[in-house]
N, CA, C and O atoms as CSV, one atom per row, in Angstrom:
chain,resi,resn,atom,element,x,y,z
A,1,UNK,N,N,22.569,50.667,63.392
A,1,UNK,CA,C,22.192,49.282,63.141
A,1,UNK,C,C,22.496,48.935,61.696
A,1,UNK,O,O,22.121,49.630,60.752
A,2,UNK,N,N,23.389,47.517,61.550
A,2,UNK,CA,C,23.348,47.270,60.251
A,2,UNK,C,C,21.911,46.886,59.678
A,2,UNK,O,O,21.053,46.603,60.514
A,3,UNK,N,N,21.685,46.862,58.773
A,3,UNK,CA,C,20.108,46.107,58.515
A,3,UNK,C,C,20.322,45.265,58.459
A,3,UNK,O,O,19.561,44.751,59.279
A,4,UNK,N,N,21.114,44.215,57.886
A,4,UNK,CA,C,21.136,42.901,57.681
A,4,UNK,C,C,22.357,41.992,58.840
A,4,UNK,O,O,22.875,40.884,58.701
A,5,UNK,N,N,22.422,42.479,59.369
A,5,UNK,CA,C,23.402,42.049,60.500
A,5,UNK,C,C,22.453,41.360,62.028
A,5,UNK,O,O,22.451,41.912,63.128
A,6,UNK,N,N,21.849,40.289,61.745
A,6,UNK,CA,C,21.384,39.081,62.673
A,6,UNK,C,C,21.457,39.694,64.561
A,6,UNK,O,O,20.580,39.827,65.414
A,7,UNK,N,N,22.600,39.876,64.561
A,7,UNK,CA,C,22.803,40.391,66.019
A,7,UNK,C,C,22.185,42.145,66.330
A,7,UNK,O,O,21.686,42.586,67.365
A,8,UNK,N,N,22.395,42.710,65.289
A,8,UNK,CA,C,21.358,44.152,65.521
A,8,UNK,C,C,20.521,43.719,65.324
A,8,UNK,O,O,19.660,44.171,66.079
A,9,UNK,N,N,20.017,42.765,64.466
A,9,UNK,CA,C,17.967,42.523,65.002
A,9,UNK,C,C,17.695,42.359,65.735
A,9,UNK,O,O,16.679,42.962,66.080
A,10,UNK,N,N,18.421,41.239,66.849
A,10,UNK,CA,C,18.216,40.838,67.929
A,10,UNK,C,C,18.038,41.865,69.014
A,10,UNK,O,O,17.031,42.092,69.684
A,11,UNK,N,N,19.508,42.581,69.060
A,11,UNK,CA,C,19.596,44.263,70.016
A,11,UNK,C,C,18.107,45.062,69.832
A,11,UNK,O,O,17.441,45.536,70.752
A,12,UNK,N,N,17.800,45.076,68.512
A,12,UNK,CA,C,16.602,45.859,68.154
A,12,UNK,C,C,15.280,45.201,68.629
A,12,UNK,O,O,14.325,45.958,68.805
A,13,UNK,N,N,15.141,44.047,68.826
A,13,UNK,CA,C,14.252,43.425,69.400
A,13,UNK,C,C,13.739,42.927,68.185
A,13,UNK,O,O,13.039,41.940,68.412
A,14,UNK,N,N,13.809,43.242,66.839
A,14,UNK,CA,C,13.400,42.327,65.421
A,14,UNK,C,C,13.354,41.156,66.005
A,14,UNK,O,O,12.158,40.887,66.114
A,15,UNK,N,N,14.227,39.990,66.606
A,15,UNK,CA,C,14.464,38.929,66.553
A,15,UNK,C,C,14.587,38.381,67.525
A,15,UNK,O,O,15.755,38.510,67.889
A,16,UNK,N,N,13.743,37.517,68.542
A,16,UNK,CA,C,13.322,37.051,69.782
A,16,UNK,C,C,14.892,36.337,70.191
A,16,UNK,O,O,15.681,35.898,69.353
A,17,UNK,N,N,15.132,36.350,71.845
A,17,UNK,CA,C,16.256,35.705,72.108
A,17,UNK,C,C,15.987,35.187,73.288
A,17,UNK,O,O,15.086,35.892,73.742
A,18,UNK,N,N,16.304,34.190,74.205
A,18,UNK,CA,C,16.401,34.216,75.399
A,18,UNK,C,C,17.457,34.904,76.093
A,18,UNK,O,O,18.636,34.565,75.992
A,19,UNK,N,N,17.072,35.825,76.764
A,19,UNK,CA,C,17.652,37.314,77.129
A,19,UNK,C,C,17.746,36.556,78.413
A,19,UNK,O,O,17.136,35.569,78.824
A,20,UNK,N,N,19.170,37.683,79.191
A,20,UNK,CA,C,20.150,36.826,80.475
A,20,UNK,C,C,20.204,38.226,81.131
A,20,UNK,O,O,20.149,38.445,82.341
A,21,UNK,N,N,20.330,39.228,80.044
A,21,UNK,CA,C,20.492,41.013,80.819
A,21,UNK,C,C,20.164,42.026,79.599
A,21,UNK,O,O,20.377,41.693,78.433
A,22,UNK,N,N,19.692,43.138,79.912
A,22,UNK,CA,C,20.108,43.834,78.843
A,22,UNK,C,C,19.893,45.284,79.215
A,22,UNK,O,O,18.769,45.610,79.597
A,23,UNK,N,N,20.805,46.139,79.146
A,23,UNK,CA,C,20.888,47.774,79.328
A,23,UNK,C,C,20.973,48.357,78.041
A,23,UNK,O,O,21.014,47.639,77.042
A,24,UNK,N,N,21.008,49.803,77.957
A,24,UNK,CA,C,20.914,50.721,76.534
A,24,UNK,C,C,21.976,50.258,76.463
A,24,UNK,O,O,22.315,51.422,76.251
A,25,UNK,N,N,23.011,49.629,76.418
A,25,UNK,CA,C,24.840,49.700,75.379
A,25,UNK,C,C,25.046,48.285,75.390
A,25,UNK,O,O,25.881,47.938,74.555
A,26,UNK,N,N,24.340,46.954,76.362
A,26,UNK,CA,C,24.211,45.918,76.021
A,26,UNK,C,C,23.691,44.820,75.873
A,26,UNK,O,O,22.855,44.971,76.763
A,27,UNK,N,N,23.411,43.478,75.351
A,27,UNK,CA,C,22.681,42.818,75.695
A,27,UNK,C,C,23.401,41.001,76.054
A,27,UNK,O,O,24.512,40.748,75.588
A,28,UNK,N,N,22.836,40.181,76.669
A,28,UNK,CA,C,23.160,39.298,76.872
A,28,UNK,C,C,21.813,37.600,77.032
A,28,UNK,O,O,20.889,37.249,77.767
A,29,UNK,N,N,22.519,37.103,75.881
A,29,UNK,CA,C,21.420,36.025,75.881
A,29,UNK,C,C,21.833,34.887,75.101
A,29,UNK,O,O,22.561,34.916,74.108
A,30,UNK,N,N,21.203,33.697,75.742
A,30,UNK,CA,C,22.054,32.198,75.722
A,30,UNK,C,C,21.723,32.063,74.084
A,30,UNK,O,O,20.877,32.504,73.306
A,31,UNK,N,N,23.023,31.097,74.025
A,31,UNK,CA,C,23.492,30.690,72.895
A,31,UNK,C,C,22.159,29.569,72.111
A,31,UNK,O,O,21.590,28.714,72.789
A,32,UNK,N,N,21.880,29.765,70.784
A,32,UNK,CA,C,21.052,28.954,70.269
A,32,UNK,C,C,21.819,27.381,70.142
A,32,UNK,O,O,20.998,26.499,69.890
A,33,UNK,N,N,23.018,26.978,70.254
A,33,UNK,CA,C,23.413,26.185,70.050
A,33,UNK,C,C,24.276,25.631,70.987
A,33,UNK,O,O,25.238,25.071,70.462
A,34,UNK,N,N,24.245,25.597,72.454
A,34,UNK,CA,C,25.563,25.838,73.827
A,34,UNK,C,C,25.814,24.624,73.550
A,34,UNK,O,O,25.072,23.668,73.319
A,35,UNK,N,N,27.235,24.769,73.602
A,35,UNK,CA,C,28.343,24.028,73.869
A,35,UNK,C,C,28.652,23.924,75.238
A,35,UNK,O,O,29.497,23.029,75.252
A,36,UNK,N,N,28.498,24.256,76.274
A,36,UNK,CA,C,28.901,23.671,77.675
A,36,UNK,C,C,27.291,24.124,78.359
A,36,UNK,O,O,26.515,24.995,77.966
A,37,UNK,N,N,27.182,23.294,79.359
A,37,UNK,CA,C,26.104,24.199,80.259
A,37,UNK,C,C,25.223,24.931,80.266
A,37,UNK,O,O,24.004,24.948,80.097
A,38,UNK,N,N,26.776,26.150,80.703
A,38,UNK,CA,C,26.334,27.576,80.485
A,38,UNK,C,C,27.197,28.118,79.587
A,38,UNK,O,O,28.415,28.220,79.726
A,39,UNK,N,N,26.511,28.477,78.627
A,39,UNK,CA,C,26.897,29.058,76.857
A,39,UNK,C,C,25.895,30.247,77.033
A,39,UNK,O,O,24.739,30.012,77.385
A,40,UNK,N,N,26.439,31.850,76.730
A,40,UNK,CA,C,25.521,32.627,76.609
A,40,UNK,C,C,26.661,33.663,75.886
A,40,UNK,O,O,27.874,33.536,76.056
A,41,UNK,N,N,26.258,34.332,75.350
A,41,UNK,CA,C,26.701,35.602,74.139
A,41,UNK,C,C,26.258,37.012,75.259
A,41,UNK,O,O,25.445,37.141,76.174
A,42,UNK,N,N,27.297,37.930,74.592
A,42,UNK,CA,C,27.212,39.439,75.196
A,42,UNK,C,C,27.651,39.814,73.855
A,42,UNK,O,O,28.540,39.277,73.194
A,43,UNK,N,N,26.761,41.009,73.475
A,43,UNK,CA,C,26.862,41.831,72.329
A,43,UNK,C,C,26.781,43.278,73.022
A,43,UNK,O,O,26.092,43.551,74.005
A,44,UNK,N,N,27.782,44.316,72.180
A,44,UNK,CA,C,26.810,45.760,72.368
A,44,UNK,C,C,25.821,45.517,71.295
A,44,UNK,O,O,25.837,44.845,70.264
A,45,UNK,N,N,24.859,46.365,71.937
A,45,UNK,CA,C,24.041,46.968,70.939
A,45,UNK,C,C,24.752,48.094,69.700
A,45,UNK,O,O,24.121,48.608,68.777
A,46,UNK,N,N,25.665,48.208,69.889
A,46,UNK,CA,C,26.330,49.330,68.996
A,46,UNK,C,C,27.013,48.583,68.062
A,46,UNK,O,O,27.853,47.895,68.641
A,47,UNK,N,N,27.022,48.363,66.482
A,47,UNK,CA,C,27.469,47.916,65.582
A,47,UNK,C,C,28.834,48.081,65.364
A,47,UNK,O,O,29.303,49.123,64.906
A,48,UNK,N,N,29.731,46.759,65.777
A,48,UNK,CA,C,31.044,46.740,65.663
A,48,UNK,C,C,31.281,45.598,65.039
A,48,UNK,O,O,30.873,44.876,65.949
A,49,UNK,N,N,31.619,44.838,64.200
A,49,UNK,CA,C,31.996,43.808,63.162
A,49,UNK,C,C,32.882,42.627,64.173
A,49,UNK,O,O,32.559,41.454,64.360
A,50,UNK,N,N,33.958,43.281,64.679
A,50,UNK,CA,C,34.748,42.365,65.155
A,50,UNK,C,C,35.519,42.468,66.079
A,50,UNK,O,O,35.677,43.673,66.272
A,51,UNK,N,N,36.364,41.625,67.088
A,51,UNK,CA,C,37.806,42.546,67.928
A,51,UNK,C,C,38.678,43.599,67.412
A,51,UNK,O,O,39.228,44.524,68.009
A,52,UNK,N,N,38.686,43.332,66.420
A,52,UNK,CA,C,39.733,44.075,65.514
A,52,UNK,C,C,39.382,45.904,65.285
A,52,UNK,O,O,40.188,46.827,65.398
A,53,UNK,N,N,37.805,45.980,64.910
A,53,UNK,CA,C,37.444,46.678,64.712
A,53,UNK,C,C,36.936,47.773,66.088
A,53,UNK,O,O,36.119,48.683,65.944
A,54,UNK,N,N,37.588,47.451,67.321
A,54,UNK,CA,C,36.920,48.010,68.379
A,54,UNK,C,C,37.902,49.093,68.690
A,54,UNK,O,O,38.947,48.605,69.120
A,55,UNK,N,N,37.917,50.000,68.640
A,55,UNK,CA,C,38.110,51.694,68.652
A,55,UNK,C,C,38.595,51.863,70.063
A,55,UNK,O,O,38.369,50.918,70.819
A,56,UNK,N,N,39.361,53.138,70.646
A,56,UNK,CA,C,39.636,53.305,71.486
A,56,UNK,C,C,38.286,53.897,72.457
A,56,UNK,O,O,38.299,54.048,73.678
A,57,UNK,N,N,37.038,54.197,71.427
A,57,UNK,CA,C,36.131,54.982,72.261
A,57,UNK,C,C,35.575,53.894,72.457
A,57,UNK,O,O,34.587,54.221,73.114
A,58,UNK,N,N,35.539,52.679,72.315
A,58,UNK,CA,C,34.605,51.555,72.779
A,58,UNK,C,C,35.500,50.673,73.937
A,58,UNK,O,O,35.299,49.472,74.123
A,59,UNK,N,N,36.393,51.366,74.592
A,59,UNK,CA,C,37.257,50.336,75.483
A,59,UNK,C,C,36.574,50.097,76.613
A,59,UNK,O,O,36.553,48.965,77.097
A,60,UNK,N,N,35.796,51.349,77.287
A,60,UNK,CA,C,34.460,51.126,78.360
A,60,UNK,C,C,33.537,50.077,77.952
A,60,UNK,O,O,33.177,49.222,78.761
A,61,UNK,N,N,33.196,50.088,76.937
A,61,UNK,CA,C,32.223,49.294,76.386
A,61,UNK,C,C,32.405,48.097,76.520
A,61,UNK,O,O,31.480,47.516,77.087
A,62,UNK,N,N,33.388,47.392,76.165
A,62,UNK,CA,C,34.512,46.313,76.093
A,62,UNK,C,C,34.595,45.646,77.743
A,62,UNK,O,O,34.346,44.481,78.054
A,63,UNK,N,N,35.008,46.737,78.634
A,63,UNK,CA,C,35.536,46.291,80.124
A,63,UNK,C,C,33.527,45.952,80.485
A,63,UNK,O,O,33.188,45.000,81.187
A,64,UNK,N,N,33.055,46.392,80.198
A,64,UNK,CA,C,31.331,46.648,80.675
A,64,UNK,C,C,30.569,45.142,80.333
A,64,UNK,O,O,29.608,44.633,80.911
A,65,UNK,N,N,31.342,44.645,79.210
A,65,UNK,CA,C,31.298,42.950,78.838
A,65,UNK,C,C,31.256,42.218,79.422
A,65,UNK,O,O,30.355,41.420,79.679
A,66,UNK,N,N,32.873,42.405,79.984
A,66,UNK,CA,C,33.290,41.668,80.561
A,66,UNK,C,C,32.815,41.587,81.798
A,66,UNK,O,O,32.444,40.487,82.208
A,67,UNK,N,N,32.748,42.575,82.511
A,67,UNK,CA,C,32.368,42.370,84.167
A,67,UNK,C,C,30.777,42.088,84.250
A,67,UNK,O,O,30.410,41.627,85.331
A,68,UNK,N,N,29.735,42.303,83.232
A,68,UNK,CA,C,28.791,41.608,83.151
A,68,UNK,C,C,28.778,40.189,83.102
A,68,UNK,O,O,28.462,39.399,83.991
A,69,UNK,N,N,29.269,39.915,81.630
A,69,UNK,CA,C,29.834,38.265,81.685
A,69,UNK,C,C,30.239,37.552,82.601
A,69,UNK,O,O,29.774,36.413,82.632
A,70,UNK,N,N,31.016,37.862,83.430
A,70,UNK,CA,C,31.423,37.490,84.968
A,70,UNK,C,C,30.451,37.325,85.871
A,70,UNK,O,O,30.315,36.394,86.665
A,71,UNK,N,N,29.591,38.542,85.669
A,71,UNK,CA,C,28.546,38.233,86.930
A,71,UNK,C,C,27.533,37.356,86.261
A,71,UNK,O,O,26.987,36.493,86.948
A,72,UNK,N,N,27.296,37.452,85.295
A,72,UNK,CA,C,26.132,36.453,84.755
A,72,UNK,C,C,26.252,35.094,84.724
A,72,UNK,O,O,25.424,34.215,84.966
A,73,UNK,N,N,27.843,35.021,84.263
A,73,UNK,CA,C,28.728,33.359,84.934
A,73,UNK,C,C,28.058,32.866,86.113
A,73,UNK,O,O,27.241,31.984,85.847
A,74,UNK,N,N,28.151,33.158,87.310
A,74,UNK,CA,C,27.983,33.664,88.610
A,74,UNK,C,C,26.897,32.995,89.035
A,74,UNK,O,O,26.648,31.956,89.647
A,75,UNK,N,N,26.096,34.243,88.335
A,75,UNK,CA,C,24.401,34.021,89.000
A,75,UNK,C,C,23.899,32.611,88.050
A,75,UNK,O,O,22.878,32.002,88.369
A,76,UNK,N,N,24.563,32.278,87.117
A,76,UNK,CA,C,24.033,30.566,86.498
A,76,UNK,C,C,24.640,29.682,86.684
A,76,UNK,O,O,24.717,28.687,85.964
A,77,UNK,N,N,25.480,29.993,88.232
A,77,UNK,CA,C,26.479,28.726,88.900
A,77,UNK,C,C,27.598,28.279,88.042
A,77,UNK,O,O,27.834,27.072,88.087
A,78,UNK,N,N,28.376,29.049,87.228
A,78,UNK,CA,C,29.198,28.885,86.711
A,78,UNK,C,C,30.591,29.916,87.370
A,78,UNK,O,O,30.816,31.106,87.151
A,79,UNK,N,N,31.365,28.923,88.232
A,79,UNK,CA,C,32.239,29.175,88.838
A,79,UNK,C,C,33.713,29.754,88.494
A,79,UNK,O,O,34.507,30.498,89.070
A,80,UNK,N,N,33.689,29.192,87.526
A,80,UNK,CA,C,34.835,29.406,86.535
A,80,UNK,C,C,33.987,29.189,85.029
A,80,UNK,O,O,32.948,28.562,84.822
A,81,UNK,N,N,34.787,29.899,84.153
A,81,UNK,CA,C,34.475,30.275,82.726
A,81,UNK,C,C,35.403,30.365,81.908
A,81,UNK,O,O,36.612,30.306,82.135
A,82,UNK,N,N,34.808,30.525,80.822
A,82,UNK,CA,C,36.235,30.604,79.555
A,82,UNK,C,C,34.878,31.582,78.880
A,82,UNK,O,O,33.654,31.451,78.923
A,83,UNK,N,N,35.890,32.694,78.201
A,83,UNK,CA,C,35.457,33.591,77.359
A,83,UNK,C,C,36.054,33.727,76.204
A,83,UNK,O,O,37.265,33.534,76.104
A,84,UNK,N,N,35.171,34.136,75.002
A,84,UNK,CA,C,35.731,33.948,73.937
A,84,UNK,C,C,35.308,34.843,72.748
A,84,UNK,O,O,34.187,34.987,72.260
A,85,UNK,N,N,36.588,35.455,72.375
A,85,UNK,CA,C,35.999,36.228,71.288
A,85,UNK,C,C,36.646,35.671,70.152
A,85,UNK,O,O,37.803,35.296,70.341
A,86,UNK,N,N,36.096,35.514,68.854
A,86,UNK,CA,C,36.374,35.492,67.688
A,86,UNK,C,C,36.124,36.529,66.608
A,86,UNK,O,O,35.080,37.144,66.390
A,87,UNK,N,N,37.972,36.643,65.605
A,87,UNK,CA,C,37.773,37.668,64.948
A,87,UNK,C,C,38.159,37.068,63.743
A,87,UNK,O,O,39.178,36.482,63.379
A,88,UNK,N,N,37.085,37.360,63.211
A,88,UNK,CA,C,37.541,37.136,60.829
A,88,UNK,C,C,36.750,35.415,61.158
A,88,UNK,O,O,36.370,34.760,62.128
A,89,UNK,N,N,36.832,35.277,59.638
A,89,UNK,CA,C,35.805,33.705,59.847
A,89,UNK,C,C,36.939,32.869,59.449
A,89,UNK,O,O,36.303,32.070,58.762
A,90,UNK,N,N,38.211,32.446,59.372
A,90,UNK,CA,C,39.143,31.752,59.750
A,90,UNK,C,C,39.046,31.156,61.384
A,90,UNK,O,O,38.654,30.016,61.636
A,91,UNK,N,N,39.383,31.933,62.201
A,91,UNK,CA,C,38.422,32.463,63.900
A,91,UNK,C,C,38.088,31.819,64.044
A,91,UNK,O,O,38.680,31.015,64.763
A,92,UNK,N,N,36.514,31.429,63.397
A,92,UNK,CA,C,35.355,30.860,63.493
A,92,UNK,C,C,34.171,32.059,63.651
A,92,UNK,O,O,32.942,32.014,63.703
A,93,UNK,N,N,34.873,32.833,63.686
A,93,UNK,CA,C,33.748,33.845,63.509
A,93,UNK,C,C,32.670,33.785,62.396
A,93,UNK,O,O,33.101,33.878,61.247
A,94,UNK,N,N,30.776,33.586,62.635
A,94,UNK,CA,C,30.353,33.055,61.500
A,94,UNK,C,C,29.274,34.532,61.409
A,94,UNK,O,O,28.675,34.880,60.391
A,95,UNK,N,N,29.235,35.251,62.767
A,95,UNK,CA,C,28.221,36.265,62.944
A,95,UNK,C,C,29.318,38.006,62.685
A,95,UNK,O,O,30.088,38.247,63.615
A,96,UNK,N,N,29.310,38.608,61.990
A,96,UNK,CA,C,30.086,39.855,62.198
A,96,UNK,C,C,29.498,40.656,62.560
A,96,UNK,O,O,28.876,41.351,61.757
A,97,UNK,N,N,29.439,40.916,64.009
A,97,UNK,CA,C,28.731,41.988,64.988
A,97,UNK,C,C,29.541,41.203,66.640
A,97,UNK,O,O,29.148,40.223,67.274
A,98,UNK,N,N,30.994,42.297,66.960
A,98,UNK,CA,C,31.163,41.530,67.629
A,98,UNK,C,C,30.462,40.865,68.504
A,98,UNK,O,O,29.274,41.178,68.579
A,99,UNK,N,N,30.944,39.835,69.354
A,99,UNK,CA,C,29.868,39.203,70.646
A,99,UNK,C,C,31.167,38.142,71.416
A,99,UNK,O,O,32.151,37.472,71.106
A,100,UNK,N,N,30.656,38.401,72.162
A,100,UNK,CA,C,31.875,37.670,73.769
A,100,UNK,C,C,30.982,36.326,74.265
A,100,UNK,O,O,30.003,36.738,74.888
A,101,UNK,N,N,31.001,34.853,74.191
A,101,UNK,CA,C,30.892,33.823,74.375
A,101,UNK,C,C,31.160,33.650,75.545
A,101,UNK,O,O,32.356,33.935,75.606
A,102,UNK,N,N,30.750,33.301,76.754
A,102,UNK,CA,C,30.755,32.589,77.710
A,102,UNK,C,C,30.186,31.206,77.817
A,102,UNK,O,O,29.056,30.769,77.599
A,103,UNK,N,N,31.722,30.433,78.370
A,103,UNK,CA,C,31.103,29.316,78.427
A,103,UNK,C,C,31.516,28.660,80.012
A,103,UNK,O,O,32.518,29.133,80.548
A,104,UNK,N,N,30.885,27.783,80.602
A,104,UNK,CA,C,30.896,27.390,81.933
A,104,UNK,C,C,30.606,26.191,82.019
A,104,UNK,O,O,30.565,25.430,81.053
A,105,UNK,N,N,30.297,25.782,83.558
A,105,UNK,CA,C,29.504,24.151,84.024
A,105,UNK,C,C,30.065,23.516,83.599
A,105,UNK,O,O,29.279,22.603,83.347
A,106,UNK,N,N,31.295,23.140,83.147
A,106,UNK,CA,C,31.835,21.844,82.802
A,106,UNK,C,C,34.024,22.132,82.700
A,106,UNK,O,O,34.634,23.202,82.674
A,107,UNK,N,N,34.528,20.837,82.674
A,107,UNK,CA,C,35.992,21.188,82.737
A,107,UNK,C,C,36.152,21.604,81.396
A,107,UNK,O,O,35.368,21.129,80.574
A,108,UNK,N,N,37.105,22.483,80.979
A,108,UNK,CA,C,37.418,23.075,79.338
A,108,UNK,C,C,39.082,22.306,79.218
A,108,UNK,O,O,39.969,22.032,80.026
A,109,UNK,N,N,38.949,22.209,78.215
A,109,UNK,CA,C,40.169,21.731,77.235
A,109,UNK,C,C,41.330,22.657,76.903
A,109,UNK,O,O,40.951,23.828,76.919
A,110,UNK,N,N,42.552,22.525,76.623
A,110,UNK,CA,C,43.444,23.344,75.711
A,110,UNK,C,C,43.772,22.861,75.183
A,110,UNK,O,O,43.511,21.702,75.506
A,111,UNK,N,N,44.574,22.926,73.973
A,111,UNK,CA,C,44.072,24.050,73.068
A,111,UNK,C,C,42.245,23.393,72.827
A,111,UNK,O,O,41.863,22.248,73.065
A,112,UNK,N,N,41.289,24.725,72.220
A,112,UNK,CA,C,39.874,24.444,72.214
A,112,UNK,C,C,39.673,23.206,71.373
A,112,UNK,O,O,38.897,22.281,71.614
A,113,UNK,N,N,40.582,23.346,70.236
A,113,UNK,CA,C,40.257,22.486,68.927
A,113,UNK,C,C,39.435,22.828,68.478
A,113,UNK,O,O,39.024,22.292,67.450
């Protein structure tokens, strides 16, 4: 755990969330600020900064995201989704601990803008 890294408090339970799932390697819980609908975040609990920074030993970890994210889409009637990771704060990345964005319930745009 970083100490000062917002998203390990949360994993650690320091920092209350509205929680969607959570097992020992991850957690999942809606966005303080959603942008569509259904807006909810997937983090590991395991301290990784960014996409960039994700290792070949975290590629399970990674696929384990995703097919959660999918089902959690799912079960909050979100039929289709857009997922989203951001890396470096150019990105928009504003939290460094990666985390996978799901967003749903509504038509999405390209490019995001």
């Amino acid at each position: 755990m970083e100490t000062d890294c917002l998203f390990c408090k949360i994993a650690a339970g320091d920092i209350p969330a509205d929680k969607l799932y959570e097992d020992d390697e991850i957690l999942a819980f809606r966005d303080i600020a959603p942008q569509a609908p259904v807006h909810f975040l997937i983090i590991p609990k395991k301290h990784i900064e960014n996409p960039a920074a994700v290792g070949s030993e975290d590629e399970k970890l990674m696929g384990r995201m995703l097919r959660r994210g999918a089902a959690i889409a799912e079960e909050n009637g979100a039929q289709d989704f857009r997922l989203v990771f951001n890396s470096g704060a150019e990105a928009g990345q504003t939290v460094f601990h990666i985390h996978m964005h799901v967003l749903g319930g509504r038509s999405m745009q390209w490019p995001p803008g």
